[in-house]
C-alpha positions as CSV (number, residue, x, y, z in Angstrom):
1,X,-27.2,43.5,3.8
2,X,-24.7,42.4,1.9
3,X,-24.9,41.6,-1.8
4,X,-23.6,38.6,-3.1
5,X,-23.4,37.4,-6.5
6,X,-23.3,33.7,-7.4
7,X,-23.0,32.4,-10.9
8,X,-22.2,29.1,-12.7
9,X,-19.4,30.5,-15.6
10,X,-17.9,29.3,-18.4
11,X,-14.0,29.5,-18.2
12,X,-14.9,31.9,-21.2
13,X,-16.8,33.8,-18.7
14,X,-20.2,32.7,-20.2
15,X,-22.9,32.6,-17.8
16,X,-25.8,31.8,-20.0
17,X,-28.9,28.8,-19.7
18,X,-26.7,26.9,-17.5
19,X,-29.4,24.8,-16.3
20,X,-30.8,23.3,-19.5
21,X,-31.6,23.4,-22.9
22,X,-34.6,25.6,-22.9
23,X,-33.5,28.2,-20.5
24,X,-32.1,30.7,-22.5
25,X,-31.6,30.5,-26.1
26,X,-31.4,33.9,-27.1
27,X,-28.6,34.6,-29.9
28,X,-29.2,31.1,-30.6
29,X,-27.2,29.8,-27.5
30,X,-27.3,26.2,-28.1
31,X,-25.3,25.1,-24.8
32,X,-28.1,25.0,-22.4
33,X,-27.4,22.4,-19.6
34,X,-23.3,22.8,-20.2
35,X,-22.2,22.8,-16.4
36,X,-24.6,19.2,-15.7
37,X,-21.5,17.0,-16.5
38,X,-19.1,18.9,-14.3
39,X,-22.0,18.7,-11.2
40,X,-21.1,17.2,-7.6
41,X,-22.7,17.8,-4.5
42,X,-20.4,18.2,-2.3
43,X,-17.9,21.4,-4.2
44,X,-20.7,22.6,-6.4
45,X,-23.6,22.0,-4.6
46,X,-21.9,23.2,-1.4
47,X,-21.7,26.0,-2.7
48,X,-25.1,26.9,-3.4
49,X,-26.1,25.3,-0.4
50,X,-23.5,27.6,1.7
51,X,-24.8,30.8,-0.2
52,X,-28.1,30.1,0.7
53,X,-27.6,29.0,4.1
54,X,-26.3,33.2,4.6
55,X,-29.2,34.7,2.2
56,X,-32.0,36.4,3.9
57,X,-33.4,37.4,0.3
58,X,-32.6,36.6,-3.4
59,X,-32.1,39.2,-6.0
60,X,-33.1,38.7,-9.6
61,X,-33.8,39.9,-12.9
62,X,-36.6,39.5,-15.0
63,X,-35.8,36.4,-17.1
64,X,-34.3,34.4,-14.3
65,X,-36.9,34.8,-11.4
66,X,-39.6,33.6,-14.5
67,X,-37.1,30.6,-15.0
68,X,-37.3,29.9,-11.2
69,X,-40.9,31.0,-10.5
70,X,-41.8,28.3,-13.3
71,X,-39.8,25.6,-11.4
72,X,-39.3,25.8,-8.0
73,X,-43.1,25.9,-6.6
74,X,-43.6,22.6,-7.7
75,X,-40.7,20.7,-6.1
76,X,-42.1,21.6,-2.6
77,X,-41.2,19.0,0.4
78,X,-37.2,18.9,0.2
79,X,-35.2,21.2,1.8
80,X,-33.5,23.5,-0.8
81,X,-36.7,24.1,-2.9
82,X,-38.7,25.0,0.8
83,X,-36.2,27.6,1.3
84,X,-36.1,28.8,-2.3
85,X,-40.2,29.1,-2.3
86,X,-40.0,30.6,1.3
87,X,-37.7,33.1,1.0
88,X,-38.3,36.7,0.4
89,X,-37.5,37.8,-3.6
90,X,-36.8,40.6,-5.5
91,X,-36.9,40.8,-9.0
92,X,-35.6,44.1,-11.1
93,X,-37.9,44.5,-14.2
94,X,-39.8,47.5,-16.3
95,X,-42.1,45.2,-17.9
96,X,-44.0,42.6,-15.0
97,X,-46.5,44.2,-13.0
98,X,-46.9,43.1,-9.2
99,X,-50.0,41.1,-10.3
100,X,-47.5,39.0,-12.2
101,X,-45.8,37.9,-9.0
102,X,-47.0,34.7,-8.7
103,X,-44.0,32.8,-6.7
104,X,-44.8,33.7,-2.8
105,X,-42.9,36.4,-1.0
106,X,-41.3,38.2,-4.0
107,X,-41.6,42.0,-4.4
108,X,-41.3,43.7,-8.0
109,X,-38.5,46.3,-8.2
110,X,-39.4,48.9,-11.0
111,X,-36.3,48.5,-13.8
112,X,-36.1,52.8,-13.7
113,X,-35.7,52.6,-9.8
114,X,-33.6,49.8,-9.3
115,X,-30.1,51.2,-8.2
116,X,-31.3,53.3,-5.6
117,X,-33.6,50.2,-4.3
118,X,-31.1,47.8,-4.4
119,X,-29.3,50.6,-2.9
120,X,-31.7,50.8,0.1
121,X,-31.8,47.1,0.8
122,X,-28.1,46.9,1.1
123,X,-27.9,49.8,3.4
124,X,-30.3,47.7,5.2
125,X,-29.6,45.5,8.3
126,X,-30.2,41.6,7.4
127,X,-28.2,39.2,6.3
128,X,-27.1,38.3,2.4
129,X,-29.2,39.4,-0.4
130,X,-28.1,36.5,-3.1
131,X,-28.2,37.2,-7.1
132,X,-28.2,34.1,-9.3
133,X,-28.0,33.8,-12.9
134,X,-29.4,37.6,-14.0
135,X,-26.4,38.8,-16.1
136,X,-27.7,42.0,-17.0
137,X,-28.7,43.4,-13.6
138,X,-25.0,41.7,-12.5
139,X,-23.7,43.7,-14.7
140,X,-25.3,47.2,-13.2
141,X,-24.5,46.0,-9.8
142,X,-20.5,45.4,-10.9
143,X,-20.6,48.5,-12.9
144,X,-22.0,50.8,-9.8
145,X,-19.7,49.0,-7.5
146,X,-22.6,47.7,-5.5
147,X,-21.4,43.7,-5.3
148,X,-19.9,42.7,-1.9
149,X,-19.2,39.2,-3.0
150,X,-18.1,37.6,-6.3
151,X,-18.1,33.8,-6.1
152,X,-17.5,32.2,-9.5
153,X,-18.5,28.7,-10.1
154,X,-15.9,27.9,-13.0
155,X,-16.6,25.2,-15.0
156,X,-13.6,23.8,-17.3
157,X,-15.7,24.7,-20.9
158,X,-15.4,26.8,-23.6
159,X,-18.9,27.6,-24.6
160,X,-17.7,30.1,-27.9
161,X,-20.2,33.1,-26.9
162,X,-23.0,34.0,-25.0
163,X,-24.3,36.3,-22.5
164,X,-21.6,37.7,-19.5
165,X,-21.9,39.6,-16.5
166,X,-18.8,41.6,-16.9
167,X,-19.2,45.2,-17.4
168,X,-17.4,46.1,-20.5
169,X,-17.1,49.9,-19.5
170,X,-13.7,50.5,-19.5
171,X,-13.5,50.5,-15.8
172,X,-10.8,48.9,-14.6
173,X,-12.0,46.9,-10.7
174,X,-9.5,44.9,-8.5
175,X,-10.6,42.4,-6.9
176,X,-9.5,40.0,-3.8
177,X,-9.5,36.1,-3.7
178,X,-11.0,35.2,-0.8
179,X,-10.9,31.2,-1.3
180,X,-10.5,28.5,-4.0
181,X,-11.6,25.6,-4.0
182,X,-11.4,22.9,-7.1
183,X,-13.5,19.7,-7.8
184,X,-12.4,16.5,-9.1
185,X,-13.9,17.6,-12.4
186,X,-12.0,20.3,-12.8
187,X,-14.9,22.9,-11.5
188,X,-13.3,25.9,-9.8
189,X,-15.5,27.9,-6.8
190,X,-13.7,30.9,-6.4
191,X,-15.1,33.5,-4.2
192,X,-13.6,37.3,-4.4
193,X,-14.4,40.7,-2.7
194,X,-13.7,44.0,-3.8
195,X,-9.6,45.0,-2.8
196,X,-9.1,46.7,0.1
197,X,-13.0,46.0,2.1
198,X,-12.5,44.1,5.7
């Protein structure tokens, strides 16, 4: 499987409570909802709809599969939130329990064995395995060199802090521009691969 990470970011590479104002207010983010103004369906929503139209299972961290477990099981009946509930999910965490697992067909990932897991699904024949939102574990799978894909939803805001998914290691990682394509707002979807993969 391949992984692929997909993120709504900040052109100051903030990827935090993109979706509202409730999401995600730790360090007293106060930005939550900042990419709704620069929304379309057709560039933005395309590409969500086009990375999920390739996933055969999503990957996620704690805090974002319990942002998505608490909305998407209610919004049954229209296409994108049937294949969100019906999908398989993993979510990477060291504090839920399976018994927490309420959102159908997801499968816990213990936080201590989490590399070598996620290691043993990619090695895995399938299709895409999809991460959204989950900076922390994006940052693991950047920083172990374990992300396929890269595709960067750029929105044109400057959000002044707030979480990223850029290791900040010291590792220096080239990276390929695979396509571009920009909005009439000004959003950039730019997808990358690692340099040098076919």
């Amino acid at each position: 499987m391949r992984i692929v990470i997909i993120e709504f970011m900040s052109l100051d590479g903030v990827v935090q409570a993109p979706g509202g104002p409730d999401e995600d207010t730790d360090g007293g983010f106060a930005h939550g909802g900042w990419t709704h103004p620069f929304f379309d369906n057709e560039v933005v929503g395309g590409a969500f709809a086009g990375t999920l139209g390739g996933a055969d299972a999503l990957l996620f961290g704690r805090r974002t599969w319990q942002s998505m477990a608490a909305a998407w099981p209610d919004r049954a009946g229209d296409p994108f939130a049937d294949q969100m509930n019906g999908i398989a999910k993993y979510v990477v965490s060291s504090t839920l329990h399976a018994g927490d697992l309420t959102w159908n067909n997801s499968t816990l990932i213990p936080g201590n064995e989490a590399v070598a897991r996620i290691e043993a699904l990619r090695a895995a024949d399938g299709g895409d395995l999809v991460v959204m939102g989950s900076p922390t574990l994006v940052r693991t799978l950047l920083q172990d060199g374990l992300a396929d894909e890269l595709r960067l939803i750029v929105m044109p805001v400057l959000l002044g802090g707030g979480k990223r998914i850029f290791p900040e290691d010291g590792g220096q990682q080239t990276l390929e521009l695979v396509s571009a394509v920009t909005s009439d707002a000004g959003v950039q979807v730019c997808v990358y691969k690692p340099a040098g993969e076919a």
